[in-house]
PADREN-155614 format. One line per 10 residues: their letters; for each residue x, y, z of N, C-alpha, C. Coordinates in steps of 0.02 Angstrom, whole numbers. Each point is the difference from the previous one (the first is absolute). Example, Ala and Ser with C-alpha at 12.3 -4.5 7.8 and 13.67 -1.06 7.14 Angstrom:
BEGIN
as = 660:-284:390:-45:59:0:45:60:0 ~ -18:53:-36:42:59:3:-39:55:37
REM end
This chain:
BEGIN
xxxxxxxxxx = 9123:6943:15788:-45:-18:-54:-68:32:12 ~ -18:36:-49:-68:31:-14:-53:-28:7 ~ -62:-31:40:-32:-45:-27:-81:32:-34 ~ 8:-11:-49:-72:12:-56:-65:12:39 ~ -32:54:13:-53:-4:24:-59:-30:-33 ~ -43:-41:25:-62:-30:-20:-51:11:19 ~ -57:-37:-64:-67:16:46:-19:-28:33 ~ -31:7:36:-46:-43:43:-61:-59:-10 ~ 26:-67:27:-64:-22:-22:-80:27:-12 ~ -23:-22:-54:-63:20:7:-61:-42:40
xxxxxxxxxx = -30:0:44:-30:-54:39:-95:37:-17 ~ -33:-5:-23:-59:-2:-19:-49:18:61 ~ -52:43:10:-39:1:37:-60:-7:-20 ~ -62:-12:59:-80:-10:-17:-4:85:-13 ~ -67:-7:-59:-40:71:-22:-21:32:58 ~ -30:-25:43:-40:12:59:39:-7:79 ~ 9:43:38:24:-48:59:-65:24:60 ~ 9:-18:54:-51:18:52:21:87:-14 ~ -93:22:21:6:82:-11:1:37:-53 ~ 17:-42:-62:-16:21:-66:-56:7:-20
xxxxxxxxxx = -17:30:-54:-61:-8:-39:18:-47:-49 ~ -52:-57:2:17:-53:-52:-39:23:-87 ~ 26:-9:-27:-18:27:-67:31:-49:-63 ~ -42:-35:-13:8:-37:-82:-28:21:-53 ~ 67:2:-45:-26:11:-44:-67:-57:-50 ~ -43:56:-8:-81:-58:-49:25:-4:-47 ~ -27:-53:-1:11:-61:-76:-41:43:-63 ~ 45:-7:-55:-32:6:-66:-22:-36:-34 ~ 20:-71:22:-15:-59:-44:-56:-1:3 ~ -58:-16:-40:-81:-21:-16:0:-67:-14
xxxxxxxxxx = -60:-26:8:5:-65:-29:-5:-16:-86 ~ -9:46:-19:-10:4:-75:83:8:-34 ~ 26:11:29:88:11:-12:35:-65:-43 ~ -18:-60:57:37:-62:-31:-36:-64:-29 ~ 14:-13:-56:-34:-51:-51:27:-60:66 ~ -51:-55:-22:-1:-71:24:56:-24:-50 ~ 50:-21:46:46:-33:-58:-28:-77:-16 ~ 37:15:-66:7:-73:-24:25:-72:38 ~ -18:-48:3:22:-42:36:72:-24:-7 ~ 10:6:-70:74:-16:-35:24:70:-11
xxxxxxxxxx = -11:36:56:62:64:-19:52:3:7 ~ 38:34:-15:83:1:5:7:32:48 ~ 64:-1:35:27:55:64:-1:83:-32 ~ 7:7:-44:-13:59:-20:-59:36:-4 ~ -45:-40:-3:-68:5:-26:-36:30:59 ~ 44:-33:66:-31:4:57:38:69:72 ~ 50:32:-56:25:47:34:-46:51:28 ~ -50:34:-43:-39:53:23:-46:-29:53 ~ -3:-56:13:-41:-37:56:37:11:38 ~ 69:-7:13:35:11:63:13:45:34
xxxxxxxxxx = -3:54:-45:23:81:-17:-76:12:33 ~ -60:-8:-7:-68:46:-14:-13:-47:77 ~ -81:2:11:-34:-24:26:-62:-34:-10 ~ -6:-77:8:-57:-36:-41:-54:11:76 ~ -47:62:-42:-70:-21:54:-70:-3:-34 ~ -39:-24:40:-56:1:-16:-79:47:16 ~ 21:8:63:-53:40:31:20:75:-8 ~ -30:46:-22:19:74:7:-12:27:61 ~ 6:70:-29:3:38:66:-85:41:24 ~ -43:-57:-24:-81:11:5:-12:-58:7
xxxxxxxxxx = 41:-70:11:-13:-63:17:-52:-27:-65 ~ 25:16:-52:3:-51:-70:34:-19:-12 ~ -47:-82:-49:61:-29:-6:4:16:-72 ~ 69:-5:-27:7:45:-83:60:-38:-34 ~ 0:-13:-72:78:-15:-10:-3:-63:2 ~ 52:-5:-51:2:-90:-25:14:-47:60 ~ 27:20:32:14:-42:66:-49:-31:55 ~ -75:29:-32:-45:30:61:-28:-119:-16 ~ 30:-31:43:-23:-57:15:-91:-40:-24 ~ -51:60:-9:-50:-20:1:-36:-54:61
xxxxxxxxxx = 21:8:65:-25:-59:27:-71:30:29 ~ -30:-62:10:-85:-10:24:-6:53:88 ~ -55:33:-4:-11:13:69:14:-32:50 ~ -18:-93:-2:5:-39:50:96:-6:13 ~ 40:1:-52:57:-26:10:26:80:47 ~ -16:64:-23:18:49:24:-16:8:61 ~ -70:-41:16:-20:17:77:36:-32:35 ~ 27:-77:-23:30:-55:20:84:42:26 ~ 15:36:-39:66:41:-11:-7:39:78 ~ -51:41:-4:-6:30:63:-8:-30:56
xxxxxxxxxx = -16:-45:-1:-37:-39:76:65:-43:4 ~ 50:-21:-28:50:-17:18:44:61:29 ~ 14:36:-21:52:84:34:-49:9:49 ~ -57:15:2:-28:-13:65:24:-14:50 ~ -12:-62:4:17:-74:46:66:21:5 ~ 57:10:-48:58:3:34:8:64:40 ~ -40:65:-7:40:58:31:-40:-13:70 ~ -61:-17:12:-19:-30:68:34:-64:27 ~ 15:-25:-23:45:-34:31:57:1:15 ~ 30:45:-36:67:25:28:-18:82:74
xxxxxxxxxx = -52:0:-19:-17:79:70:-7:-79:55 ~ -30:-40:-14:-39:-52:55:95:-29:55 ~ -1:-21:-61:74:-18:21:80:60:37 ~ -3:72:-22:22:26:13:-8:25:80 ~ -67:-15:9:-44:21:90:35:-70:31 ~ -1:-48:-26:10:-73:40:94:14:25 ~ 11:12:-41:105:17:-16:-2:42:71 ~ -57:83:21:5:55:41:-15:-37:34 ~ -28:-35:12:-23:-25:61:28:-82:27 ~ 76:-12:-27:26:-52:20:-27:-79:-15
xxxxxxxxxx = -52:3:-53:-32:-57:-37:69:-33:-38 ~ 24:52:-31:41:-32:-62:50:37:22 ~ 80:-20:-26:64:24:23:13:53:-66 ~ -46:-18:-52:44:44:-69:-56:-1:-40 ~ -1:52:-43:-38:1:-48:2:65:-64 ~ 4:-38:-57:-6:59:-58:-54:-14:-48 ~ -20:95:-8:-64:-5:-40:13:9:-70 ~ -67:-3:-56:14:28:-64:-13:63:-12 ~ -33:16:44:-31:74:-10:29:46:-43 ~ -61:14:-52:4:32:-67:49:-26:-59
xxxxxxxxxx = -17:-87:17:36:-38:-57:-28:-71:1 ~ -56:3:22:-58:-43:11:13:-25:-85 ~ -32:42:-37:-6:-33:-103:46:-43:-6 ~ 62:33:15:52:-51:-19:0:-67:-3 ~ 8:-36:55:-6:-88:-13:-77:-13:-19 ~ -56:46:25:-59:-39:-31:-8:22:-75 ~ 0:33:-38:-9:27:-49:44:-33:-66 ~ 53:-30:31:64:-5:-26:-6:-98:-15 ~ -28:-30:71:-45:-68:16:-29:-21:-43 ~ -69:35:-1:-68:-4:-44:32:-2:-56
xxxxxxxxxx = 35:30:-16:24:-4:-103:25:-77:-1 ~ 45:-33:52:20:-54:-35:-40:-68:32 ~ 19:-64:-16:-34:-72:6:28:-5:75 ~ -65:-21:3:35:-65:85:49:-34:-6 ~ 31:-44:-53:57:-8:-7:50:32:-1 ~ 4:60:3:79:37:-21:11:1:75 ~ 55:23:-7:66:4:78:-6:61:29 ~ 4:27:60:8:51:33:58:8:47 ~ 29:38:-20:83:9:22:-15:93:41 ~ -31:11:66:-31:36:9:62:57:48
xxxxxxxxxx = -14:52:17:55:33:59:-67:-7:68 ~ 26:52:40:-67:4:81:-64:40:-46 ~ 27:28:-27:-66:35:-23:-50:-18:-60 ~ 8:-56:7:-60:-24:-69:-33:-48:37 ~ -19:-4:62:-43:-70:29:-67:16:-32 ~ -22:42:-35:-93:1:-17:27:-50:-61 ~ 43:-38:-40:-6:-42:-36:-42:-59:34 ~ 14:-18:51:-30:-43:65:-79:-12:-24 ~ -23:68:17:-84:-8:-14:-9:-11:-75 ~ 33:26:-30:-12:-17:-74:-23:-87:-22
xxxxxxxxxx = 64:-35:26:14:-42:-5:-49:-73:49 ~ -44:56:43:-34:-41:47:39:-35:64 ~ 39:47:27:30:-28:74:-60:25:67 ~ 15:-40:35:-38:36:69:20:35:28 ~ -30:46:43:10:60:46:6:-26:53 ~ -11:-48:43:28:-34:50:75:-24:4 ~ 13:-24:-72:64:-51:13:50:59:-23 ~ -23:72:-39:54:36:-2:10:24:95 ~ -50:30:23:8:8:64:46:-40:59 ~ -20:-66:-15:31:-55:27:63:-6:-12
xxxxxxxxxx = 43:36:-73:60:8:-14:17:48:53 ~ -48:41:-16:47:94:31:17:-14:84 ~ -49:-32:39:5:-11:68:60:-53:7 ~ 9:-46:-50:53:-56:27:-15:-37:37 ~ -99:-38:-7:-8:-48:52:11:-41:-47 ~ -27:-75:48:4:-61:-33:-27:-26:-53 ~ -20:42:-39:-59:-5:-51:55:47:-46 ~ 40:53:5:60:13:-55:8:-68:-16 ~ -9:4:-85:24:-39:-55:87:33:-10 ~ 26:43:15:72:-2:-3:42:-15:66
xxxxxxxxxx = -54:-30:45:36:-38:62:21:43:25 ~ 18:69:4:41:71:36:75:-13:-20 ~ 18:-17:-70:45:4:-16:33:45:-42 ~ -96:80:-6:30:54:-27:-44:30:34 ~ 39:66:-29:-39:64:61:-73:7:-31 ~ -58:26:31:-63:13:5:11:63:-77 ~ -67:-27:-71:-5:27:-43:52:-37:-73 ~ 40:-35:33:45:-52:-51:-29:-44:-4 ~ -58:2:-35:-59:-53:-30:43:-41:-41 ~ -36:-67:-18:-2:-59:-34:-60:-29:-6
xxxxxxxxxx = -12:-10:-60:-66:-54:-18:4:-28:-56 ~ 37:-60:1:2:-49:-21:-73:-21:-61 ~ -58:-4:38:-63:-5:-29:-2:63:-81 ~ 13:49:10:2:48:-37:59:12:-19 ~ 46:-21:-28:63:11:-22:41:54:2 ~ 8:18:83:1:70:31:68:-3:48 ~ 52:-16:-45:64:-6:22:32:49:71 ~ 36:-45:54:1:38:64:21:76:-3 ~ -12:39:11:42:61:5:46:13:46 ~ 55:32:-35:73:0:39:43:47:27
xxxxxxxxxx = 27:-4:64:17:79:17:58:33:-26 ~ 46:-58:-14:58:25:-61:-30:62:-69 ~ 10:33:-7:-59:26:-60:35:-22:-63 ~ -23:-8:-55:20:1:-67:7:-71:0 ~ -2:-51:27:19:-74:-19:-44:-22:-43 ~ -74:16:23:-63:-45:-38:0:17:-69 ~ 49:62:-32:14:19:-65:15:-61:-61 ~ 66:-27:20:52:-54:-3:-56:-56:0 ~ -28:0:46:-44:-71:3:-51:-18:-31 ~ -38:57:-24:-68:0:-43:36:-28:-53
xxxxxxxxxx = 74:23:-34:1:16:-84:23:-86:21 ~ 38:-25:31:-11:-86:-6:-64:-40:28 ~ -38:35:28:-66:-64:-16:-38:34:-75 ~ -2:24:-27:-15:63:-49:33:-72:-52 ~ 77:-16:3:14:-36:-40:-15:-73:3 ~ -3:-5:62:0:-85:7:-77:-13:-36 ~ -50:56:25:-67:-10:-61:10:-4:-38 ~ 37:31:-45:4:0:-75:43:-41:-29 ~ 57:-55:33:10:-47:-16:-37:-61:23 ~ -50:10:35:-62:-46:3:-50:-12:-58
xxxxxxxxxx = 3:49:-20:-44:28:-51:-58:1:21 ~ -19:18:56:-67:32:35:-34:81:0 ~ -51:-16:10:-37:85:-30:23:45:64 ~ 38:14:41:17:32:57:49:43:-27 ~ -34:52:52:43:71:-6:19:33:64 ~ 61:25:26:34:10:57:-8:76:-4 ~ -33:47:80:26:63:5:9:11:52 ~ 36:50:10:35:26:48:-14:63:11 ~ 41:14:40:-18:74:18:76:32:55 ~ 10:59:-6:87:27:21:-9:73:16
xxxxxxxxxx = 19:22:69:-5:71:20:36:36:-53 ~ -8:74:4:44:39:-28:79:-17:27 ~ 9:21:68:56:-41:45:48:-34:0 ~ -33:-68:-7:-1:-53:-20:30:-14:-57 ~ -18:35:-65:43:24:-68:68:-15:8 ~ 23:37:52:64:23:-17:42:-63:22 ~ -30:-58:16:39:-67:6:18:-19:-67 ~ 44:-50:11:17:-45:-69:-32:-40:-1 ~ -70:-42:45:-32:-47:-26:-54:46:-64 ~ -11:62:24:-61:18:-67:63:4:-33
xxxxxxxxxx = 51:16:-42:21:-2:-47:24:-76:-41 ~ 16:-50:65:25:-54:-34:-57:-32:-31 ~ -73:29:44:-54:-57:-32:-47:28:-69 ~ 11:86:-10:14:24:-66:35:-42:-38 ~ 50:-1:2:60:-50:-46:-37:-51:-27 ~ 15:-43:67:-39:-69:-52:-55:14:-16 ~ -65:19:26:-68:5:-28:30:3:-73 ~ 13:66:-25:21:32:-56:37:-70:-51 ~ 56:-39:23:30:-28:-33:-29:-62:-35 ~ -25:-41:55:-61:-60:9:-74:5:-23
xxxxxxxxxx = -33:56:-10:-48:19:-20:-46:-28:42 ~ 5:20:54:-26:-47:66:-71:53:15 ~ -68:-55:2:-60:22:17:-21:49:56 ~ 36:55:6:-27:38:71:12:65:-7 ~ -56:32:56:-12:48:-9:50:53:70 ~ 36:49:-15:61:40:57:-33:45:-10 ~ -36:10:75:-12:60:25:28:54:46 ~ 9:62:-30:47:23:57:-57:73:16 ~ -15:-48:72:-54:67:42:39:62:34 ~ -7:39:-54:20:85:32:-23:35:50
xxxxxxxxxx = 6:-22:62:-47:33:31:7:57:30 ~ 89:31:-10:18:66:10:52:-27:68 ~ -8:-42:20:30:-7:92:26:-86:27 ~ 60:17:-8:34:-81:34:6:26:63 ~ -36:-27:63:-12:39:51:-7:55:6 ~ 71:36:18:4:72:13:42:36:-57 ~ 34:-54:-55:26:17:-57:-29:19:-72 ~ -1:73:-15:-41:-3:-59:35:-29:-59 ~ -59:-7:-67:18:-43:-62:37:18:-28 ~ 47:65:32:58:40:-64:57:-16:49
xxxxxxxxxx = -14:-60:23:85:-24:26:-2:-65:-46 ~ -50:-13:-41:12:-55:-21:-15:-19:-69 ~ -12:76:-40:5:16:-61:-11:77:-2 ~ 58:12:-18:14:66:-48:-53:49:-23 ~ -6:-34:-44:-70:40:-65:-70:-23:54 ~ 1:-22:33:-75:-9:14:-62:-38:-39 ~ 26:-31:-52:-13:-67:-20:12:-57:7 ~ -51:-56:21:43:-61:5:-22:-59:-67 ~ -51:51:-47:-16:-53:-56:49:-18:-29 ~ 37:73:-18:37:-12:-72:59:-37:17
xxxxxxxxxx = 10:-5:41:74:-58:43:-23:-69:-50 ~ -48:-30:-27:-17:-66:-33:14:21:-66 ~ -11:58:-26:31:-14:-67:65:-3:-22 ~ 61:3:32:46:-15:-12:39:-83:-3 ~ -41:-30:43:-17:-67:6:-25:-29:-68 ~ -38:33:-34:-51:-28:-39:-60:-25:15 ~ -22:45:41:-91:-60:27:-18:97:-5 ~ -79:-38:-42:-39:48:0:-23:28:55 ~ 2:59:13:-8:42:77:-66:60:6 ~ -39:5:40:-67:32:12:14:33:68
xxxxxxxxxx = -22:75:14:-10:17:68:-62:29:-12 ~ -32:-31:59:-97:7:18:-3:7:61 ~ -66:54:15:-19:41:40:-31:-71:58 ~ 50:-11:41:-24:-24:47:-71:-6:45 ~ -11:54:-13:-93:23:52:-42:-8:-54 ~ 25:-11:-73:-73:-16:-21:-16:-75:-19 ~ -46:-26:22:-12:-83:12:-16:-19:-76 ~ -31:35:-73:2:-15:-50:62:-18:-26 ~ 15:60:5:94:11:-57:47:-59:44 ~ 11:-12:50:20:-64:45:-34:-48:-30
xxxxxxxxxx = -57:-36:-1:-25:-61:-49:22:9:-42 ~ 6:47:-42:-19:-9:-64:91:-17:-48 ~ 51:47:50:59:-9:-24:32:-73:9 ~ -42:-39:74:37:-59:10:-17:-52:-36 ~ -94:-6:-37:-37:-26:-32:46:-26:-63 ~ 33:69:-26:47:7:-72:60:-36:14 ~ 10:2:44:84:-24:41:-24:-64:0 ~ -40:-57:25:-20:-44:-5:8:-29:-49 ~ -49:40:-69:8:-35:-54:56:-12:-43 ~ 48:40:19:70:14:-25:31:-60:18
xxxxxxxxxx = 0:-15:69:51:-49:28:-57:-61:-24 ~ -42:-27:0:-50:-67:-16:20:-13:-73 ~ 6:69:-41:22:-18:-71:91:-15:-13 ~ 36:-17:55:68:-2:-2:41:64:-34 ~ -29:50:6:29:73:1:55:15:40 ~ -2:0:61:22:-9:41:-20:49:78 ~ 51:25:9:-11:49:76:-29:60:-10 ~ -37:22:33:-21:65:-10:22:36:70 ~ 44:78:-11:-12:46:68:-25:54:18 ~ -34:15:50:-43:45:10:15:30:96
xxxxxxxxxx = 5:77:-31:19:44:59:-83:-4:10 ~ -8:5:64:-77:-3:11:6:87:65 ~ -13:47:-26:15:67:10:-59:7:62 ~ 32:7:87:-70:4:35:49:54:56 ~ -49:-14:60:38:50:25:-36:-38:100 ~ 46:-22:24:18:-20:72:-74:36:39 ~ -51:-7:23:-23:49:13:-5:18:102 ~ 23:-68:11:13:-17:98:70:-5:20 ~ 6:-13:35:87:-24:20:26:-50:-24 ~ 68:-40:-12:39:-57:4:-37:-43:40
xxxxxxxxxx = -9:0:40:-23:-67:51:-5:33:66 ~ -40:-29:34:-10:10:59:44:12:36 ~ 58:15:-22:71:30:53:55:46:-10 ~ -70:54:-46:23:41:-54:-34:58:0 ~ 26:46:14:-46:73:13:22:56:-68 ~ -55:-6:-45:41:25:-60:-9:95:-6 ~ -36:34:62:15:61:18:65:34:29 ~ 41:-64:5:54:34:28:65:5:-78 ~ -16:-24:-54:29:3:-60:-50:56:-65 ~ -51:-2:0:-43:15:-28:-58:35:21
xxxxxxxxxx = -39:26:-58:-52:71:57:-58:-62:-11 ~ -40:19:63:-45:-45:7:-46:-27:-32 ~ -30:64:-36:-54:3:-59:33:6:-51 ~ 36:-37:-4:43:-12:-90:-45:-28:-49 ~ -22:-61:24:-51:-39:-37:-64:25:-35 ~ -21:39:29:-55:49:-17:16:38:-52 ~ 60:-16:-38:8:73:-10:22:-50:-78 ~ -14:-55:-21:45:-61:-34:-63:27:-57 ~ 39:-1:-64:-52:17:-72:-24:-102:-7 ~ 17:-25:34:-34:-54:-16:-77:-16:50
xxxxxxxxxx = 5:30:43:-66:-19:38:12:-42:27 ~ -73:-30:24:6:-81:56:-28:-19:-63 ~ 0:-72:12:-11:-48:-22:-74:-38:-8 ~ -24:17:73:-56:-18:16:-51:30:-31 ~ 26:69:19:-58:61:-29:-1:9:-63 ~ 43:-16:-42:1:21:-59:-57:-72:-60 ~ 24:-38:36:-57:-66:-40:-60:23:35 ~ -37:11:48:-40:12:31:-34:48:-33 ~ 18:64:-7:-29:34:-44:10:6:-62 ~ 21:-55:-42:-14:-16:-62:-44:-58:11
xxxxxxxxxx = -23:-29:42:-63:-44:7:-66:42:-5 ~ -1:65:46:-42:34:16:-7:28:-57 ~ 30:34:-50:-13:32:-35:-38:-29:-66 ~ 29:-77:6:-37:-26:-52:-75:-62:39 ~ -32:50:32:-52:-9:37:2:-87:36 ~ 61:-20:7:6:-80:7:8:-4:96 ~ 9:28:38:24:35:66:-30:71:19 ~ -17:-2:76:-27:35:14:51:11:59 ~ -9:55:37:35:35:105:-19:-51:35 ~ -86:-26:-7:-26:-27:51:27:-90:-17
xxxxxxxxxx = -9:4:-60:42:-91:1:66:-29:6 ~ 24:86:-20:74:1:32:30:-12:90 ~ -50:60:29:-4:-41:80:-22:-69:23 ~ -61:-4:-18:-13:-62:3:51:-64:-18 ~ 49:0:-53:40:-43:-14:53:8:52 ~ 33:56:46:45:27:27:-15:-35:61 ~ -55:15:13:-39:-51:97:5:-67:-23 ~ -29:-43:-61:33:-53:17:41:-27:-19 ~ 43:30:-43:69:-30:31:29:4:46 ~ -14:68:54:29:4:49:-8:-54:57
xxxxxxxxxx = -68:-18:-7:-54:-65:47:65:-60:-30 ~ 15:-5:-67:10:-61:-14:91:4:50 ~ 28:48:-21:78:-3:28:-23:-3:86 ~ -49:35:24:0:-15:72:-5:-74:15 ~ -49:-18:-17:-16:-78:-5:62:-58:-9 ~ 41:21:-52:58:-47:-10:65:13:49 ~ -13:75:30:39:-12:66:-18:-29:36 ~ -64:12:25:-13:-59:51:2:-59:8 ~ -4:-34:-83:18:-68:4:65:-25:2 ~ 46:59:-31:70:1:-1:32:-26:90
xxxxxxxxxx = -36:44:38:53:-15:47:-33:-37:41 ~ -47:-34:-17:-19:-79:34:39:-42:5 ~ 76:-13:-72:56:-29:13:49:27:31 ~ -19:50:40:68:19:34:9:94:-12 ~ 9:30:40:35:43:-34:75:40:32 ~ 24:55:-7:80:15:-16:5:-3:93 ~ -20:18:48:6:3:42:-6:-53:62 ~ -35:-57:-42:-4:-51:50:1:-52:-30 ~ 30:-8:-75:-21:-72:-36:-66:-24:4 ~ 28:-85:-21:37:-43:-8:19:25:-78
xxxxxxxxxx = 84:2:-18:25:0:-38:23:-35:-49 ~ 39:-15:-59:9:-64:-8:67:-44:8 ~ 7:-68:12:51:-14:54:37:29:-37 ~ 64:-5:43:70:-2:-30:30:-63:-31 ~ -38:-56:-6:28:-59:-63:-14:44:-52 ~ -38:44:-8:-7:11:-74:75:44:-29 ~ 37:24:52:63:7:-28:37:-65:-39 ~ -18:-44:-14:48:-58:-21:-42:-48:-46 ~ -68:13:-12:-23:-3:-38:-38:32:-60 ~ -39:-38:-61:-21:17:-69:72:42:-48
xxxxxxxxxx = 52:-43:23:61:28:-54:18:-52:-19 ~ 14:-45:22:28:-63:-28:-58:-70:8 ~ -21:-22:-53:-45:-82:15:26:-21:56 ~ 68:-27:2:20:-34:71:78:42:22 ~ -18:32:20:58:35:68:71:-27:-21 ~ 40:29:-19:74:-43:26:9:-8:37 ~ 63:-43:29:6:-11:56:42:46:69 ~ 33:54:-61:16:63:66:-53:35:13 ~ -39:14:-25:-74:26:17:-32:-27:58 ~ -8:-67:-11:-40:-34:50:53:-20:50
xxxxxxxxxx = 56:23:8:29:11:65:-7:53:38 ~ -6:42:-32:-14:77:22:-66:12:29 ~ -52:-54:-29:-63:6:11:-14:-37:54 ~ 39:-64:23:12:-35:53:6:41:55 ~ 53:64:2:36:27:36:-32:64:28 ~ -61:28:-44:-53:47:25:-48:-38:16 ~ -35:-35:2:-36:-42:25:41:-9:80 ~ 39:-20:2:36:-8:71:-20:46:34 ~ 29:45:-23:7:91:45:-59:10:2 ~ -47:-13:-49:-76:23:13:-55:-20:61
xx = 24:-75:-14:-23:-55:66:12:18:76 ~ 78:24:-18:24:14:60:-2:66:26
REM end
């Protein structure tokens, strides 16, 4: 028997590998391109949003175009001095990790806008269903820089007791749901507290946020579904950031879109320029009002680009050329609000440093108070009862045999 010759799988590679010249293609989109949709638009209405790119800031750092948010100098400075605070605090924290402070750690670097930008648009009430890389919701929201520290080290002052790894924040106070190392779960979970609000009939609105990666699970598709079906209040974000670790985003869509994946669903779908901190307010601002008016879900590819490693145990020169990032038509993040402050005479270089020293004073400072409770190398940690407790009011009773039974061994 003859057997049929075939082709070969096709298995996808990155544009770039180490030793390449990295080269992207520049964006044509302007901000003048896409109308502000209607709040009651149809999925159709909202195709060329998915297709195009919603920004705000040009490529002279104006802001232009129906989208352009209008917010006050103070809220914009407010915008900056939060990405601030987080990219120093993630360098602050990254030295503590080299130097055996902390066992793990991942930064946002050059995706700072994202959770703050994305924050600021909605109420203290709404839900945050976050991944590792959105902790600047934190400052938004008014958490301390001590007690995140106090997480990352795993002393006795962790509010998650060391029952997750360092950077799998929770804050309760700020409705800043734990983050989880499974990826794609918190998808699934937003679109049911998303509902349980809205059969409360409370003004709350649930968002989330989902790697490119991450995508290719069935929780982002199952929690598409219902959003879509239920008309459930929340906002699905799927952050492009080009890199699930060492895997690029064309293992995990085709076309290299991940907006238009929502209109087949039926939920109106937007992809926005991640690095710019306007067009980020201003798309989630709309998304807000959509879901508050029982519209329902809104999704949005939030288009950025990875600009450090995976995590601290991740060397992304050995997949990728080093200076890739540099080379991204989106810019940083930082710089790009910065000199649209400057330009509209609201910010200056010298108030820019000046803001840079003290925050840096302030993150030194909250280390030091940080590891007054302890830190990774010498404790005091927190006990091990806290394995067996804050899950159940009162323990069953195979539990509290078990708990009998480490307690023994511990004693002894």
């Amino acid at each position: 028997m003859v057997k049929k010759k075939t082709e070969s799988i096709h298995v996808p590679d990155a544009p770039h590998r180490p030793g390449d010249e990295t080269k992207f293609e520049q964006w044509s989109w302007k901000p003048e391109d896409l109308n502000r949709l209607d709040i009651e638009c149809s999925v159709d209405d909202a195709i060329n949003h998915a297709t195009g790119l919603v920004r705000v800031l040009d490529d002279d750092h104006e802001a232009k175009g129906e989208w352009n948010p209008n917010l006050t100098s103070e809220e914009l400075i407010l915008g900056l001095e939060h990405m601030l605070r987080m990219r120093i605090f993630d360098e602050r924290m990254m030295k503590m990790q080299r130097t055996g402070k902390l066992s793990f750690y991942m930064r946002s670097f050059g995706e700072e806008a994202i959770a703050i930008a994305q924050t600021m648009a909605l109420k203290n009430q709404d839900w945050l269903f976050p991944t590792y890389r959105q902790p600047g919701a934190q400052f938004v929201r008014g958490r301390d820089m001590v007690s995140m520290i106090c997480h990352c080290i795993g002393n006795e002052e962790d509010n998650v007791k060391g029952r997750q790894m360092p950077v799998h924040y929770t804050y309760r106070e700020g409705r800043y749901i734990s983050v989880s190392s499974p990826v794609g779960t918190q998808f699934s979970q937003a679109v049911g507290v998303a509902l349980a609000s809205k059969y409360k009939e409370l003004d709350e609105v649930t968002i989330t946020w989902i790697g490119d990666g991450a995508s290719a699970e069935g929780d982002y598709h199952y929690a598409l579904n219902f959003a879509s079906i239920f008309k459930a209040p929340v906002i699905l974000n799927v952050v492009n950031n080009q890199w699930a670790i060492s895997t690029h985003s064309n293992f995990a869509s085709n076309n290299q879109n991940f907006a238009i994946r929502g209109i087949p669903y039926g939920i109106p779908s937007i992809r926005v320029d991640g690095n710019d901190f306007l067009a980020l307010y201003s798309v989630t601002k709309w998304a807000r009002e959509r879901a508050a008016k029982n519209l329902g879900p809104t999704h949005i590819e939030v288009l950025t680009y990875r600009a450090g490693a995976h995590s601290s145990s991740d060397d992304p020169s050995r997949y990728r050329p080093k200076d890739s990032n540099d080379f991204w038509p989106g810019g940083d993040p930082i710089e790009r609000l910065k000199l649209h402050l400057v330009q509209t005479n609201n910010w200056s270089e010298k108030m820019h440093k000046e803001l840079e020293e003290r925050i840096d004073s302030e993150v030194m400072d909250a280390y030091k108070e940080a590891v007054k409770f302890g830190d990774l190398a010498n404790g005091p940690y927190p006990s091990s009862d806290a394995i067996f407790t804050e899950v159940y009011e009162t323990p069953p009773w195979h539990l509290l045999e078990q708990w009998d039974e480490m307690k023994r061994w511990r004693d002894e």
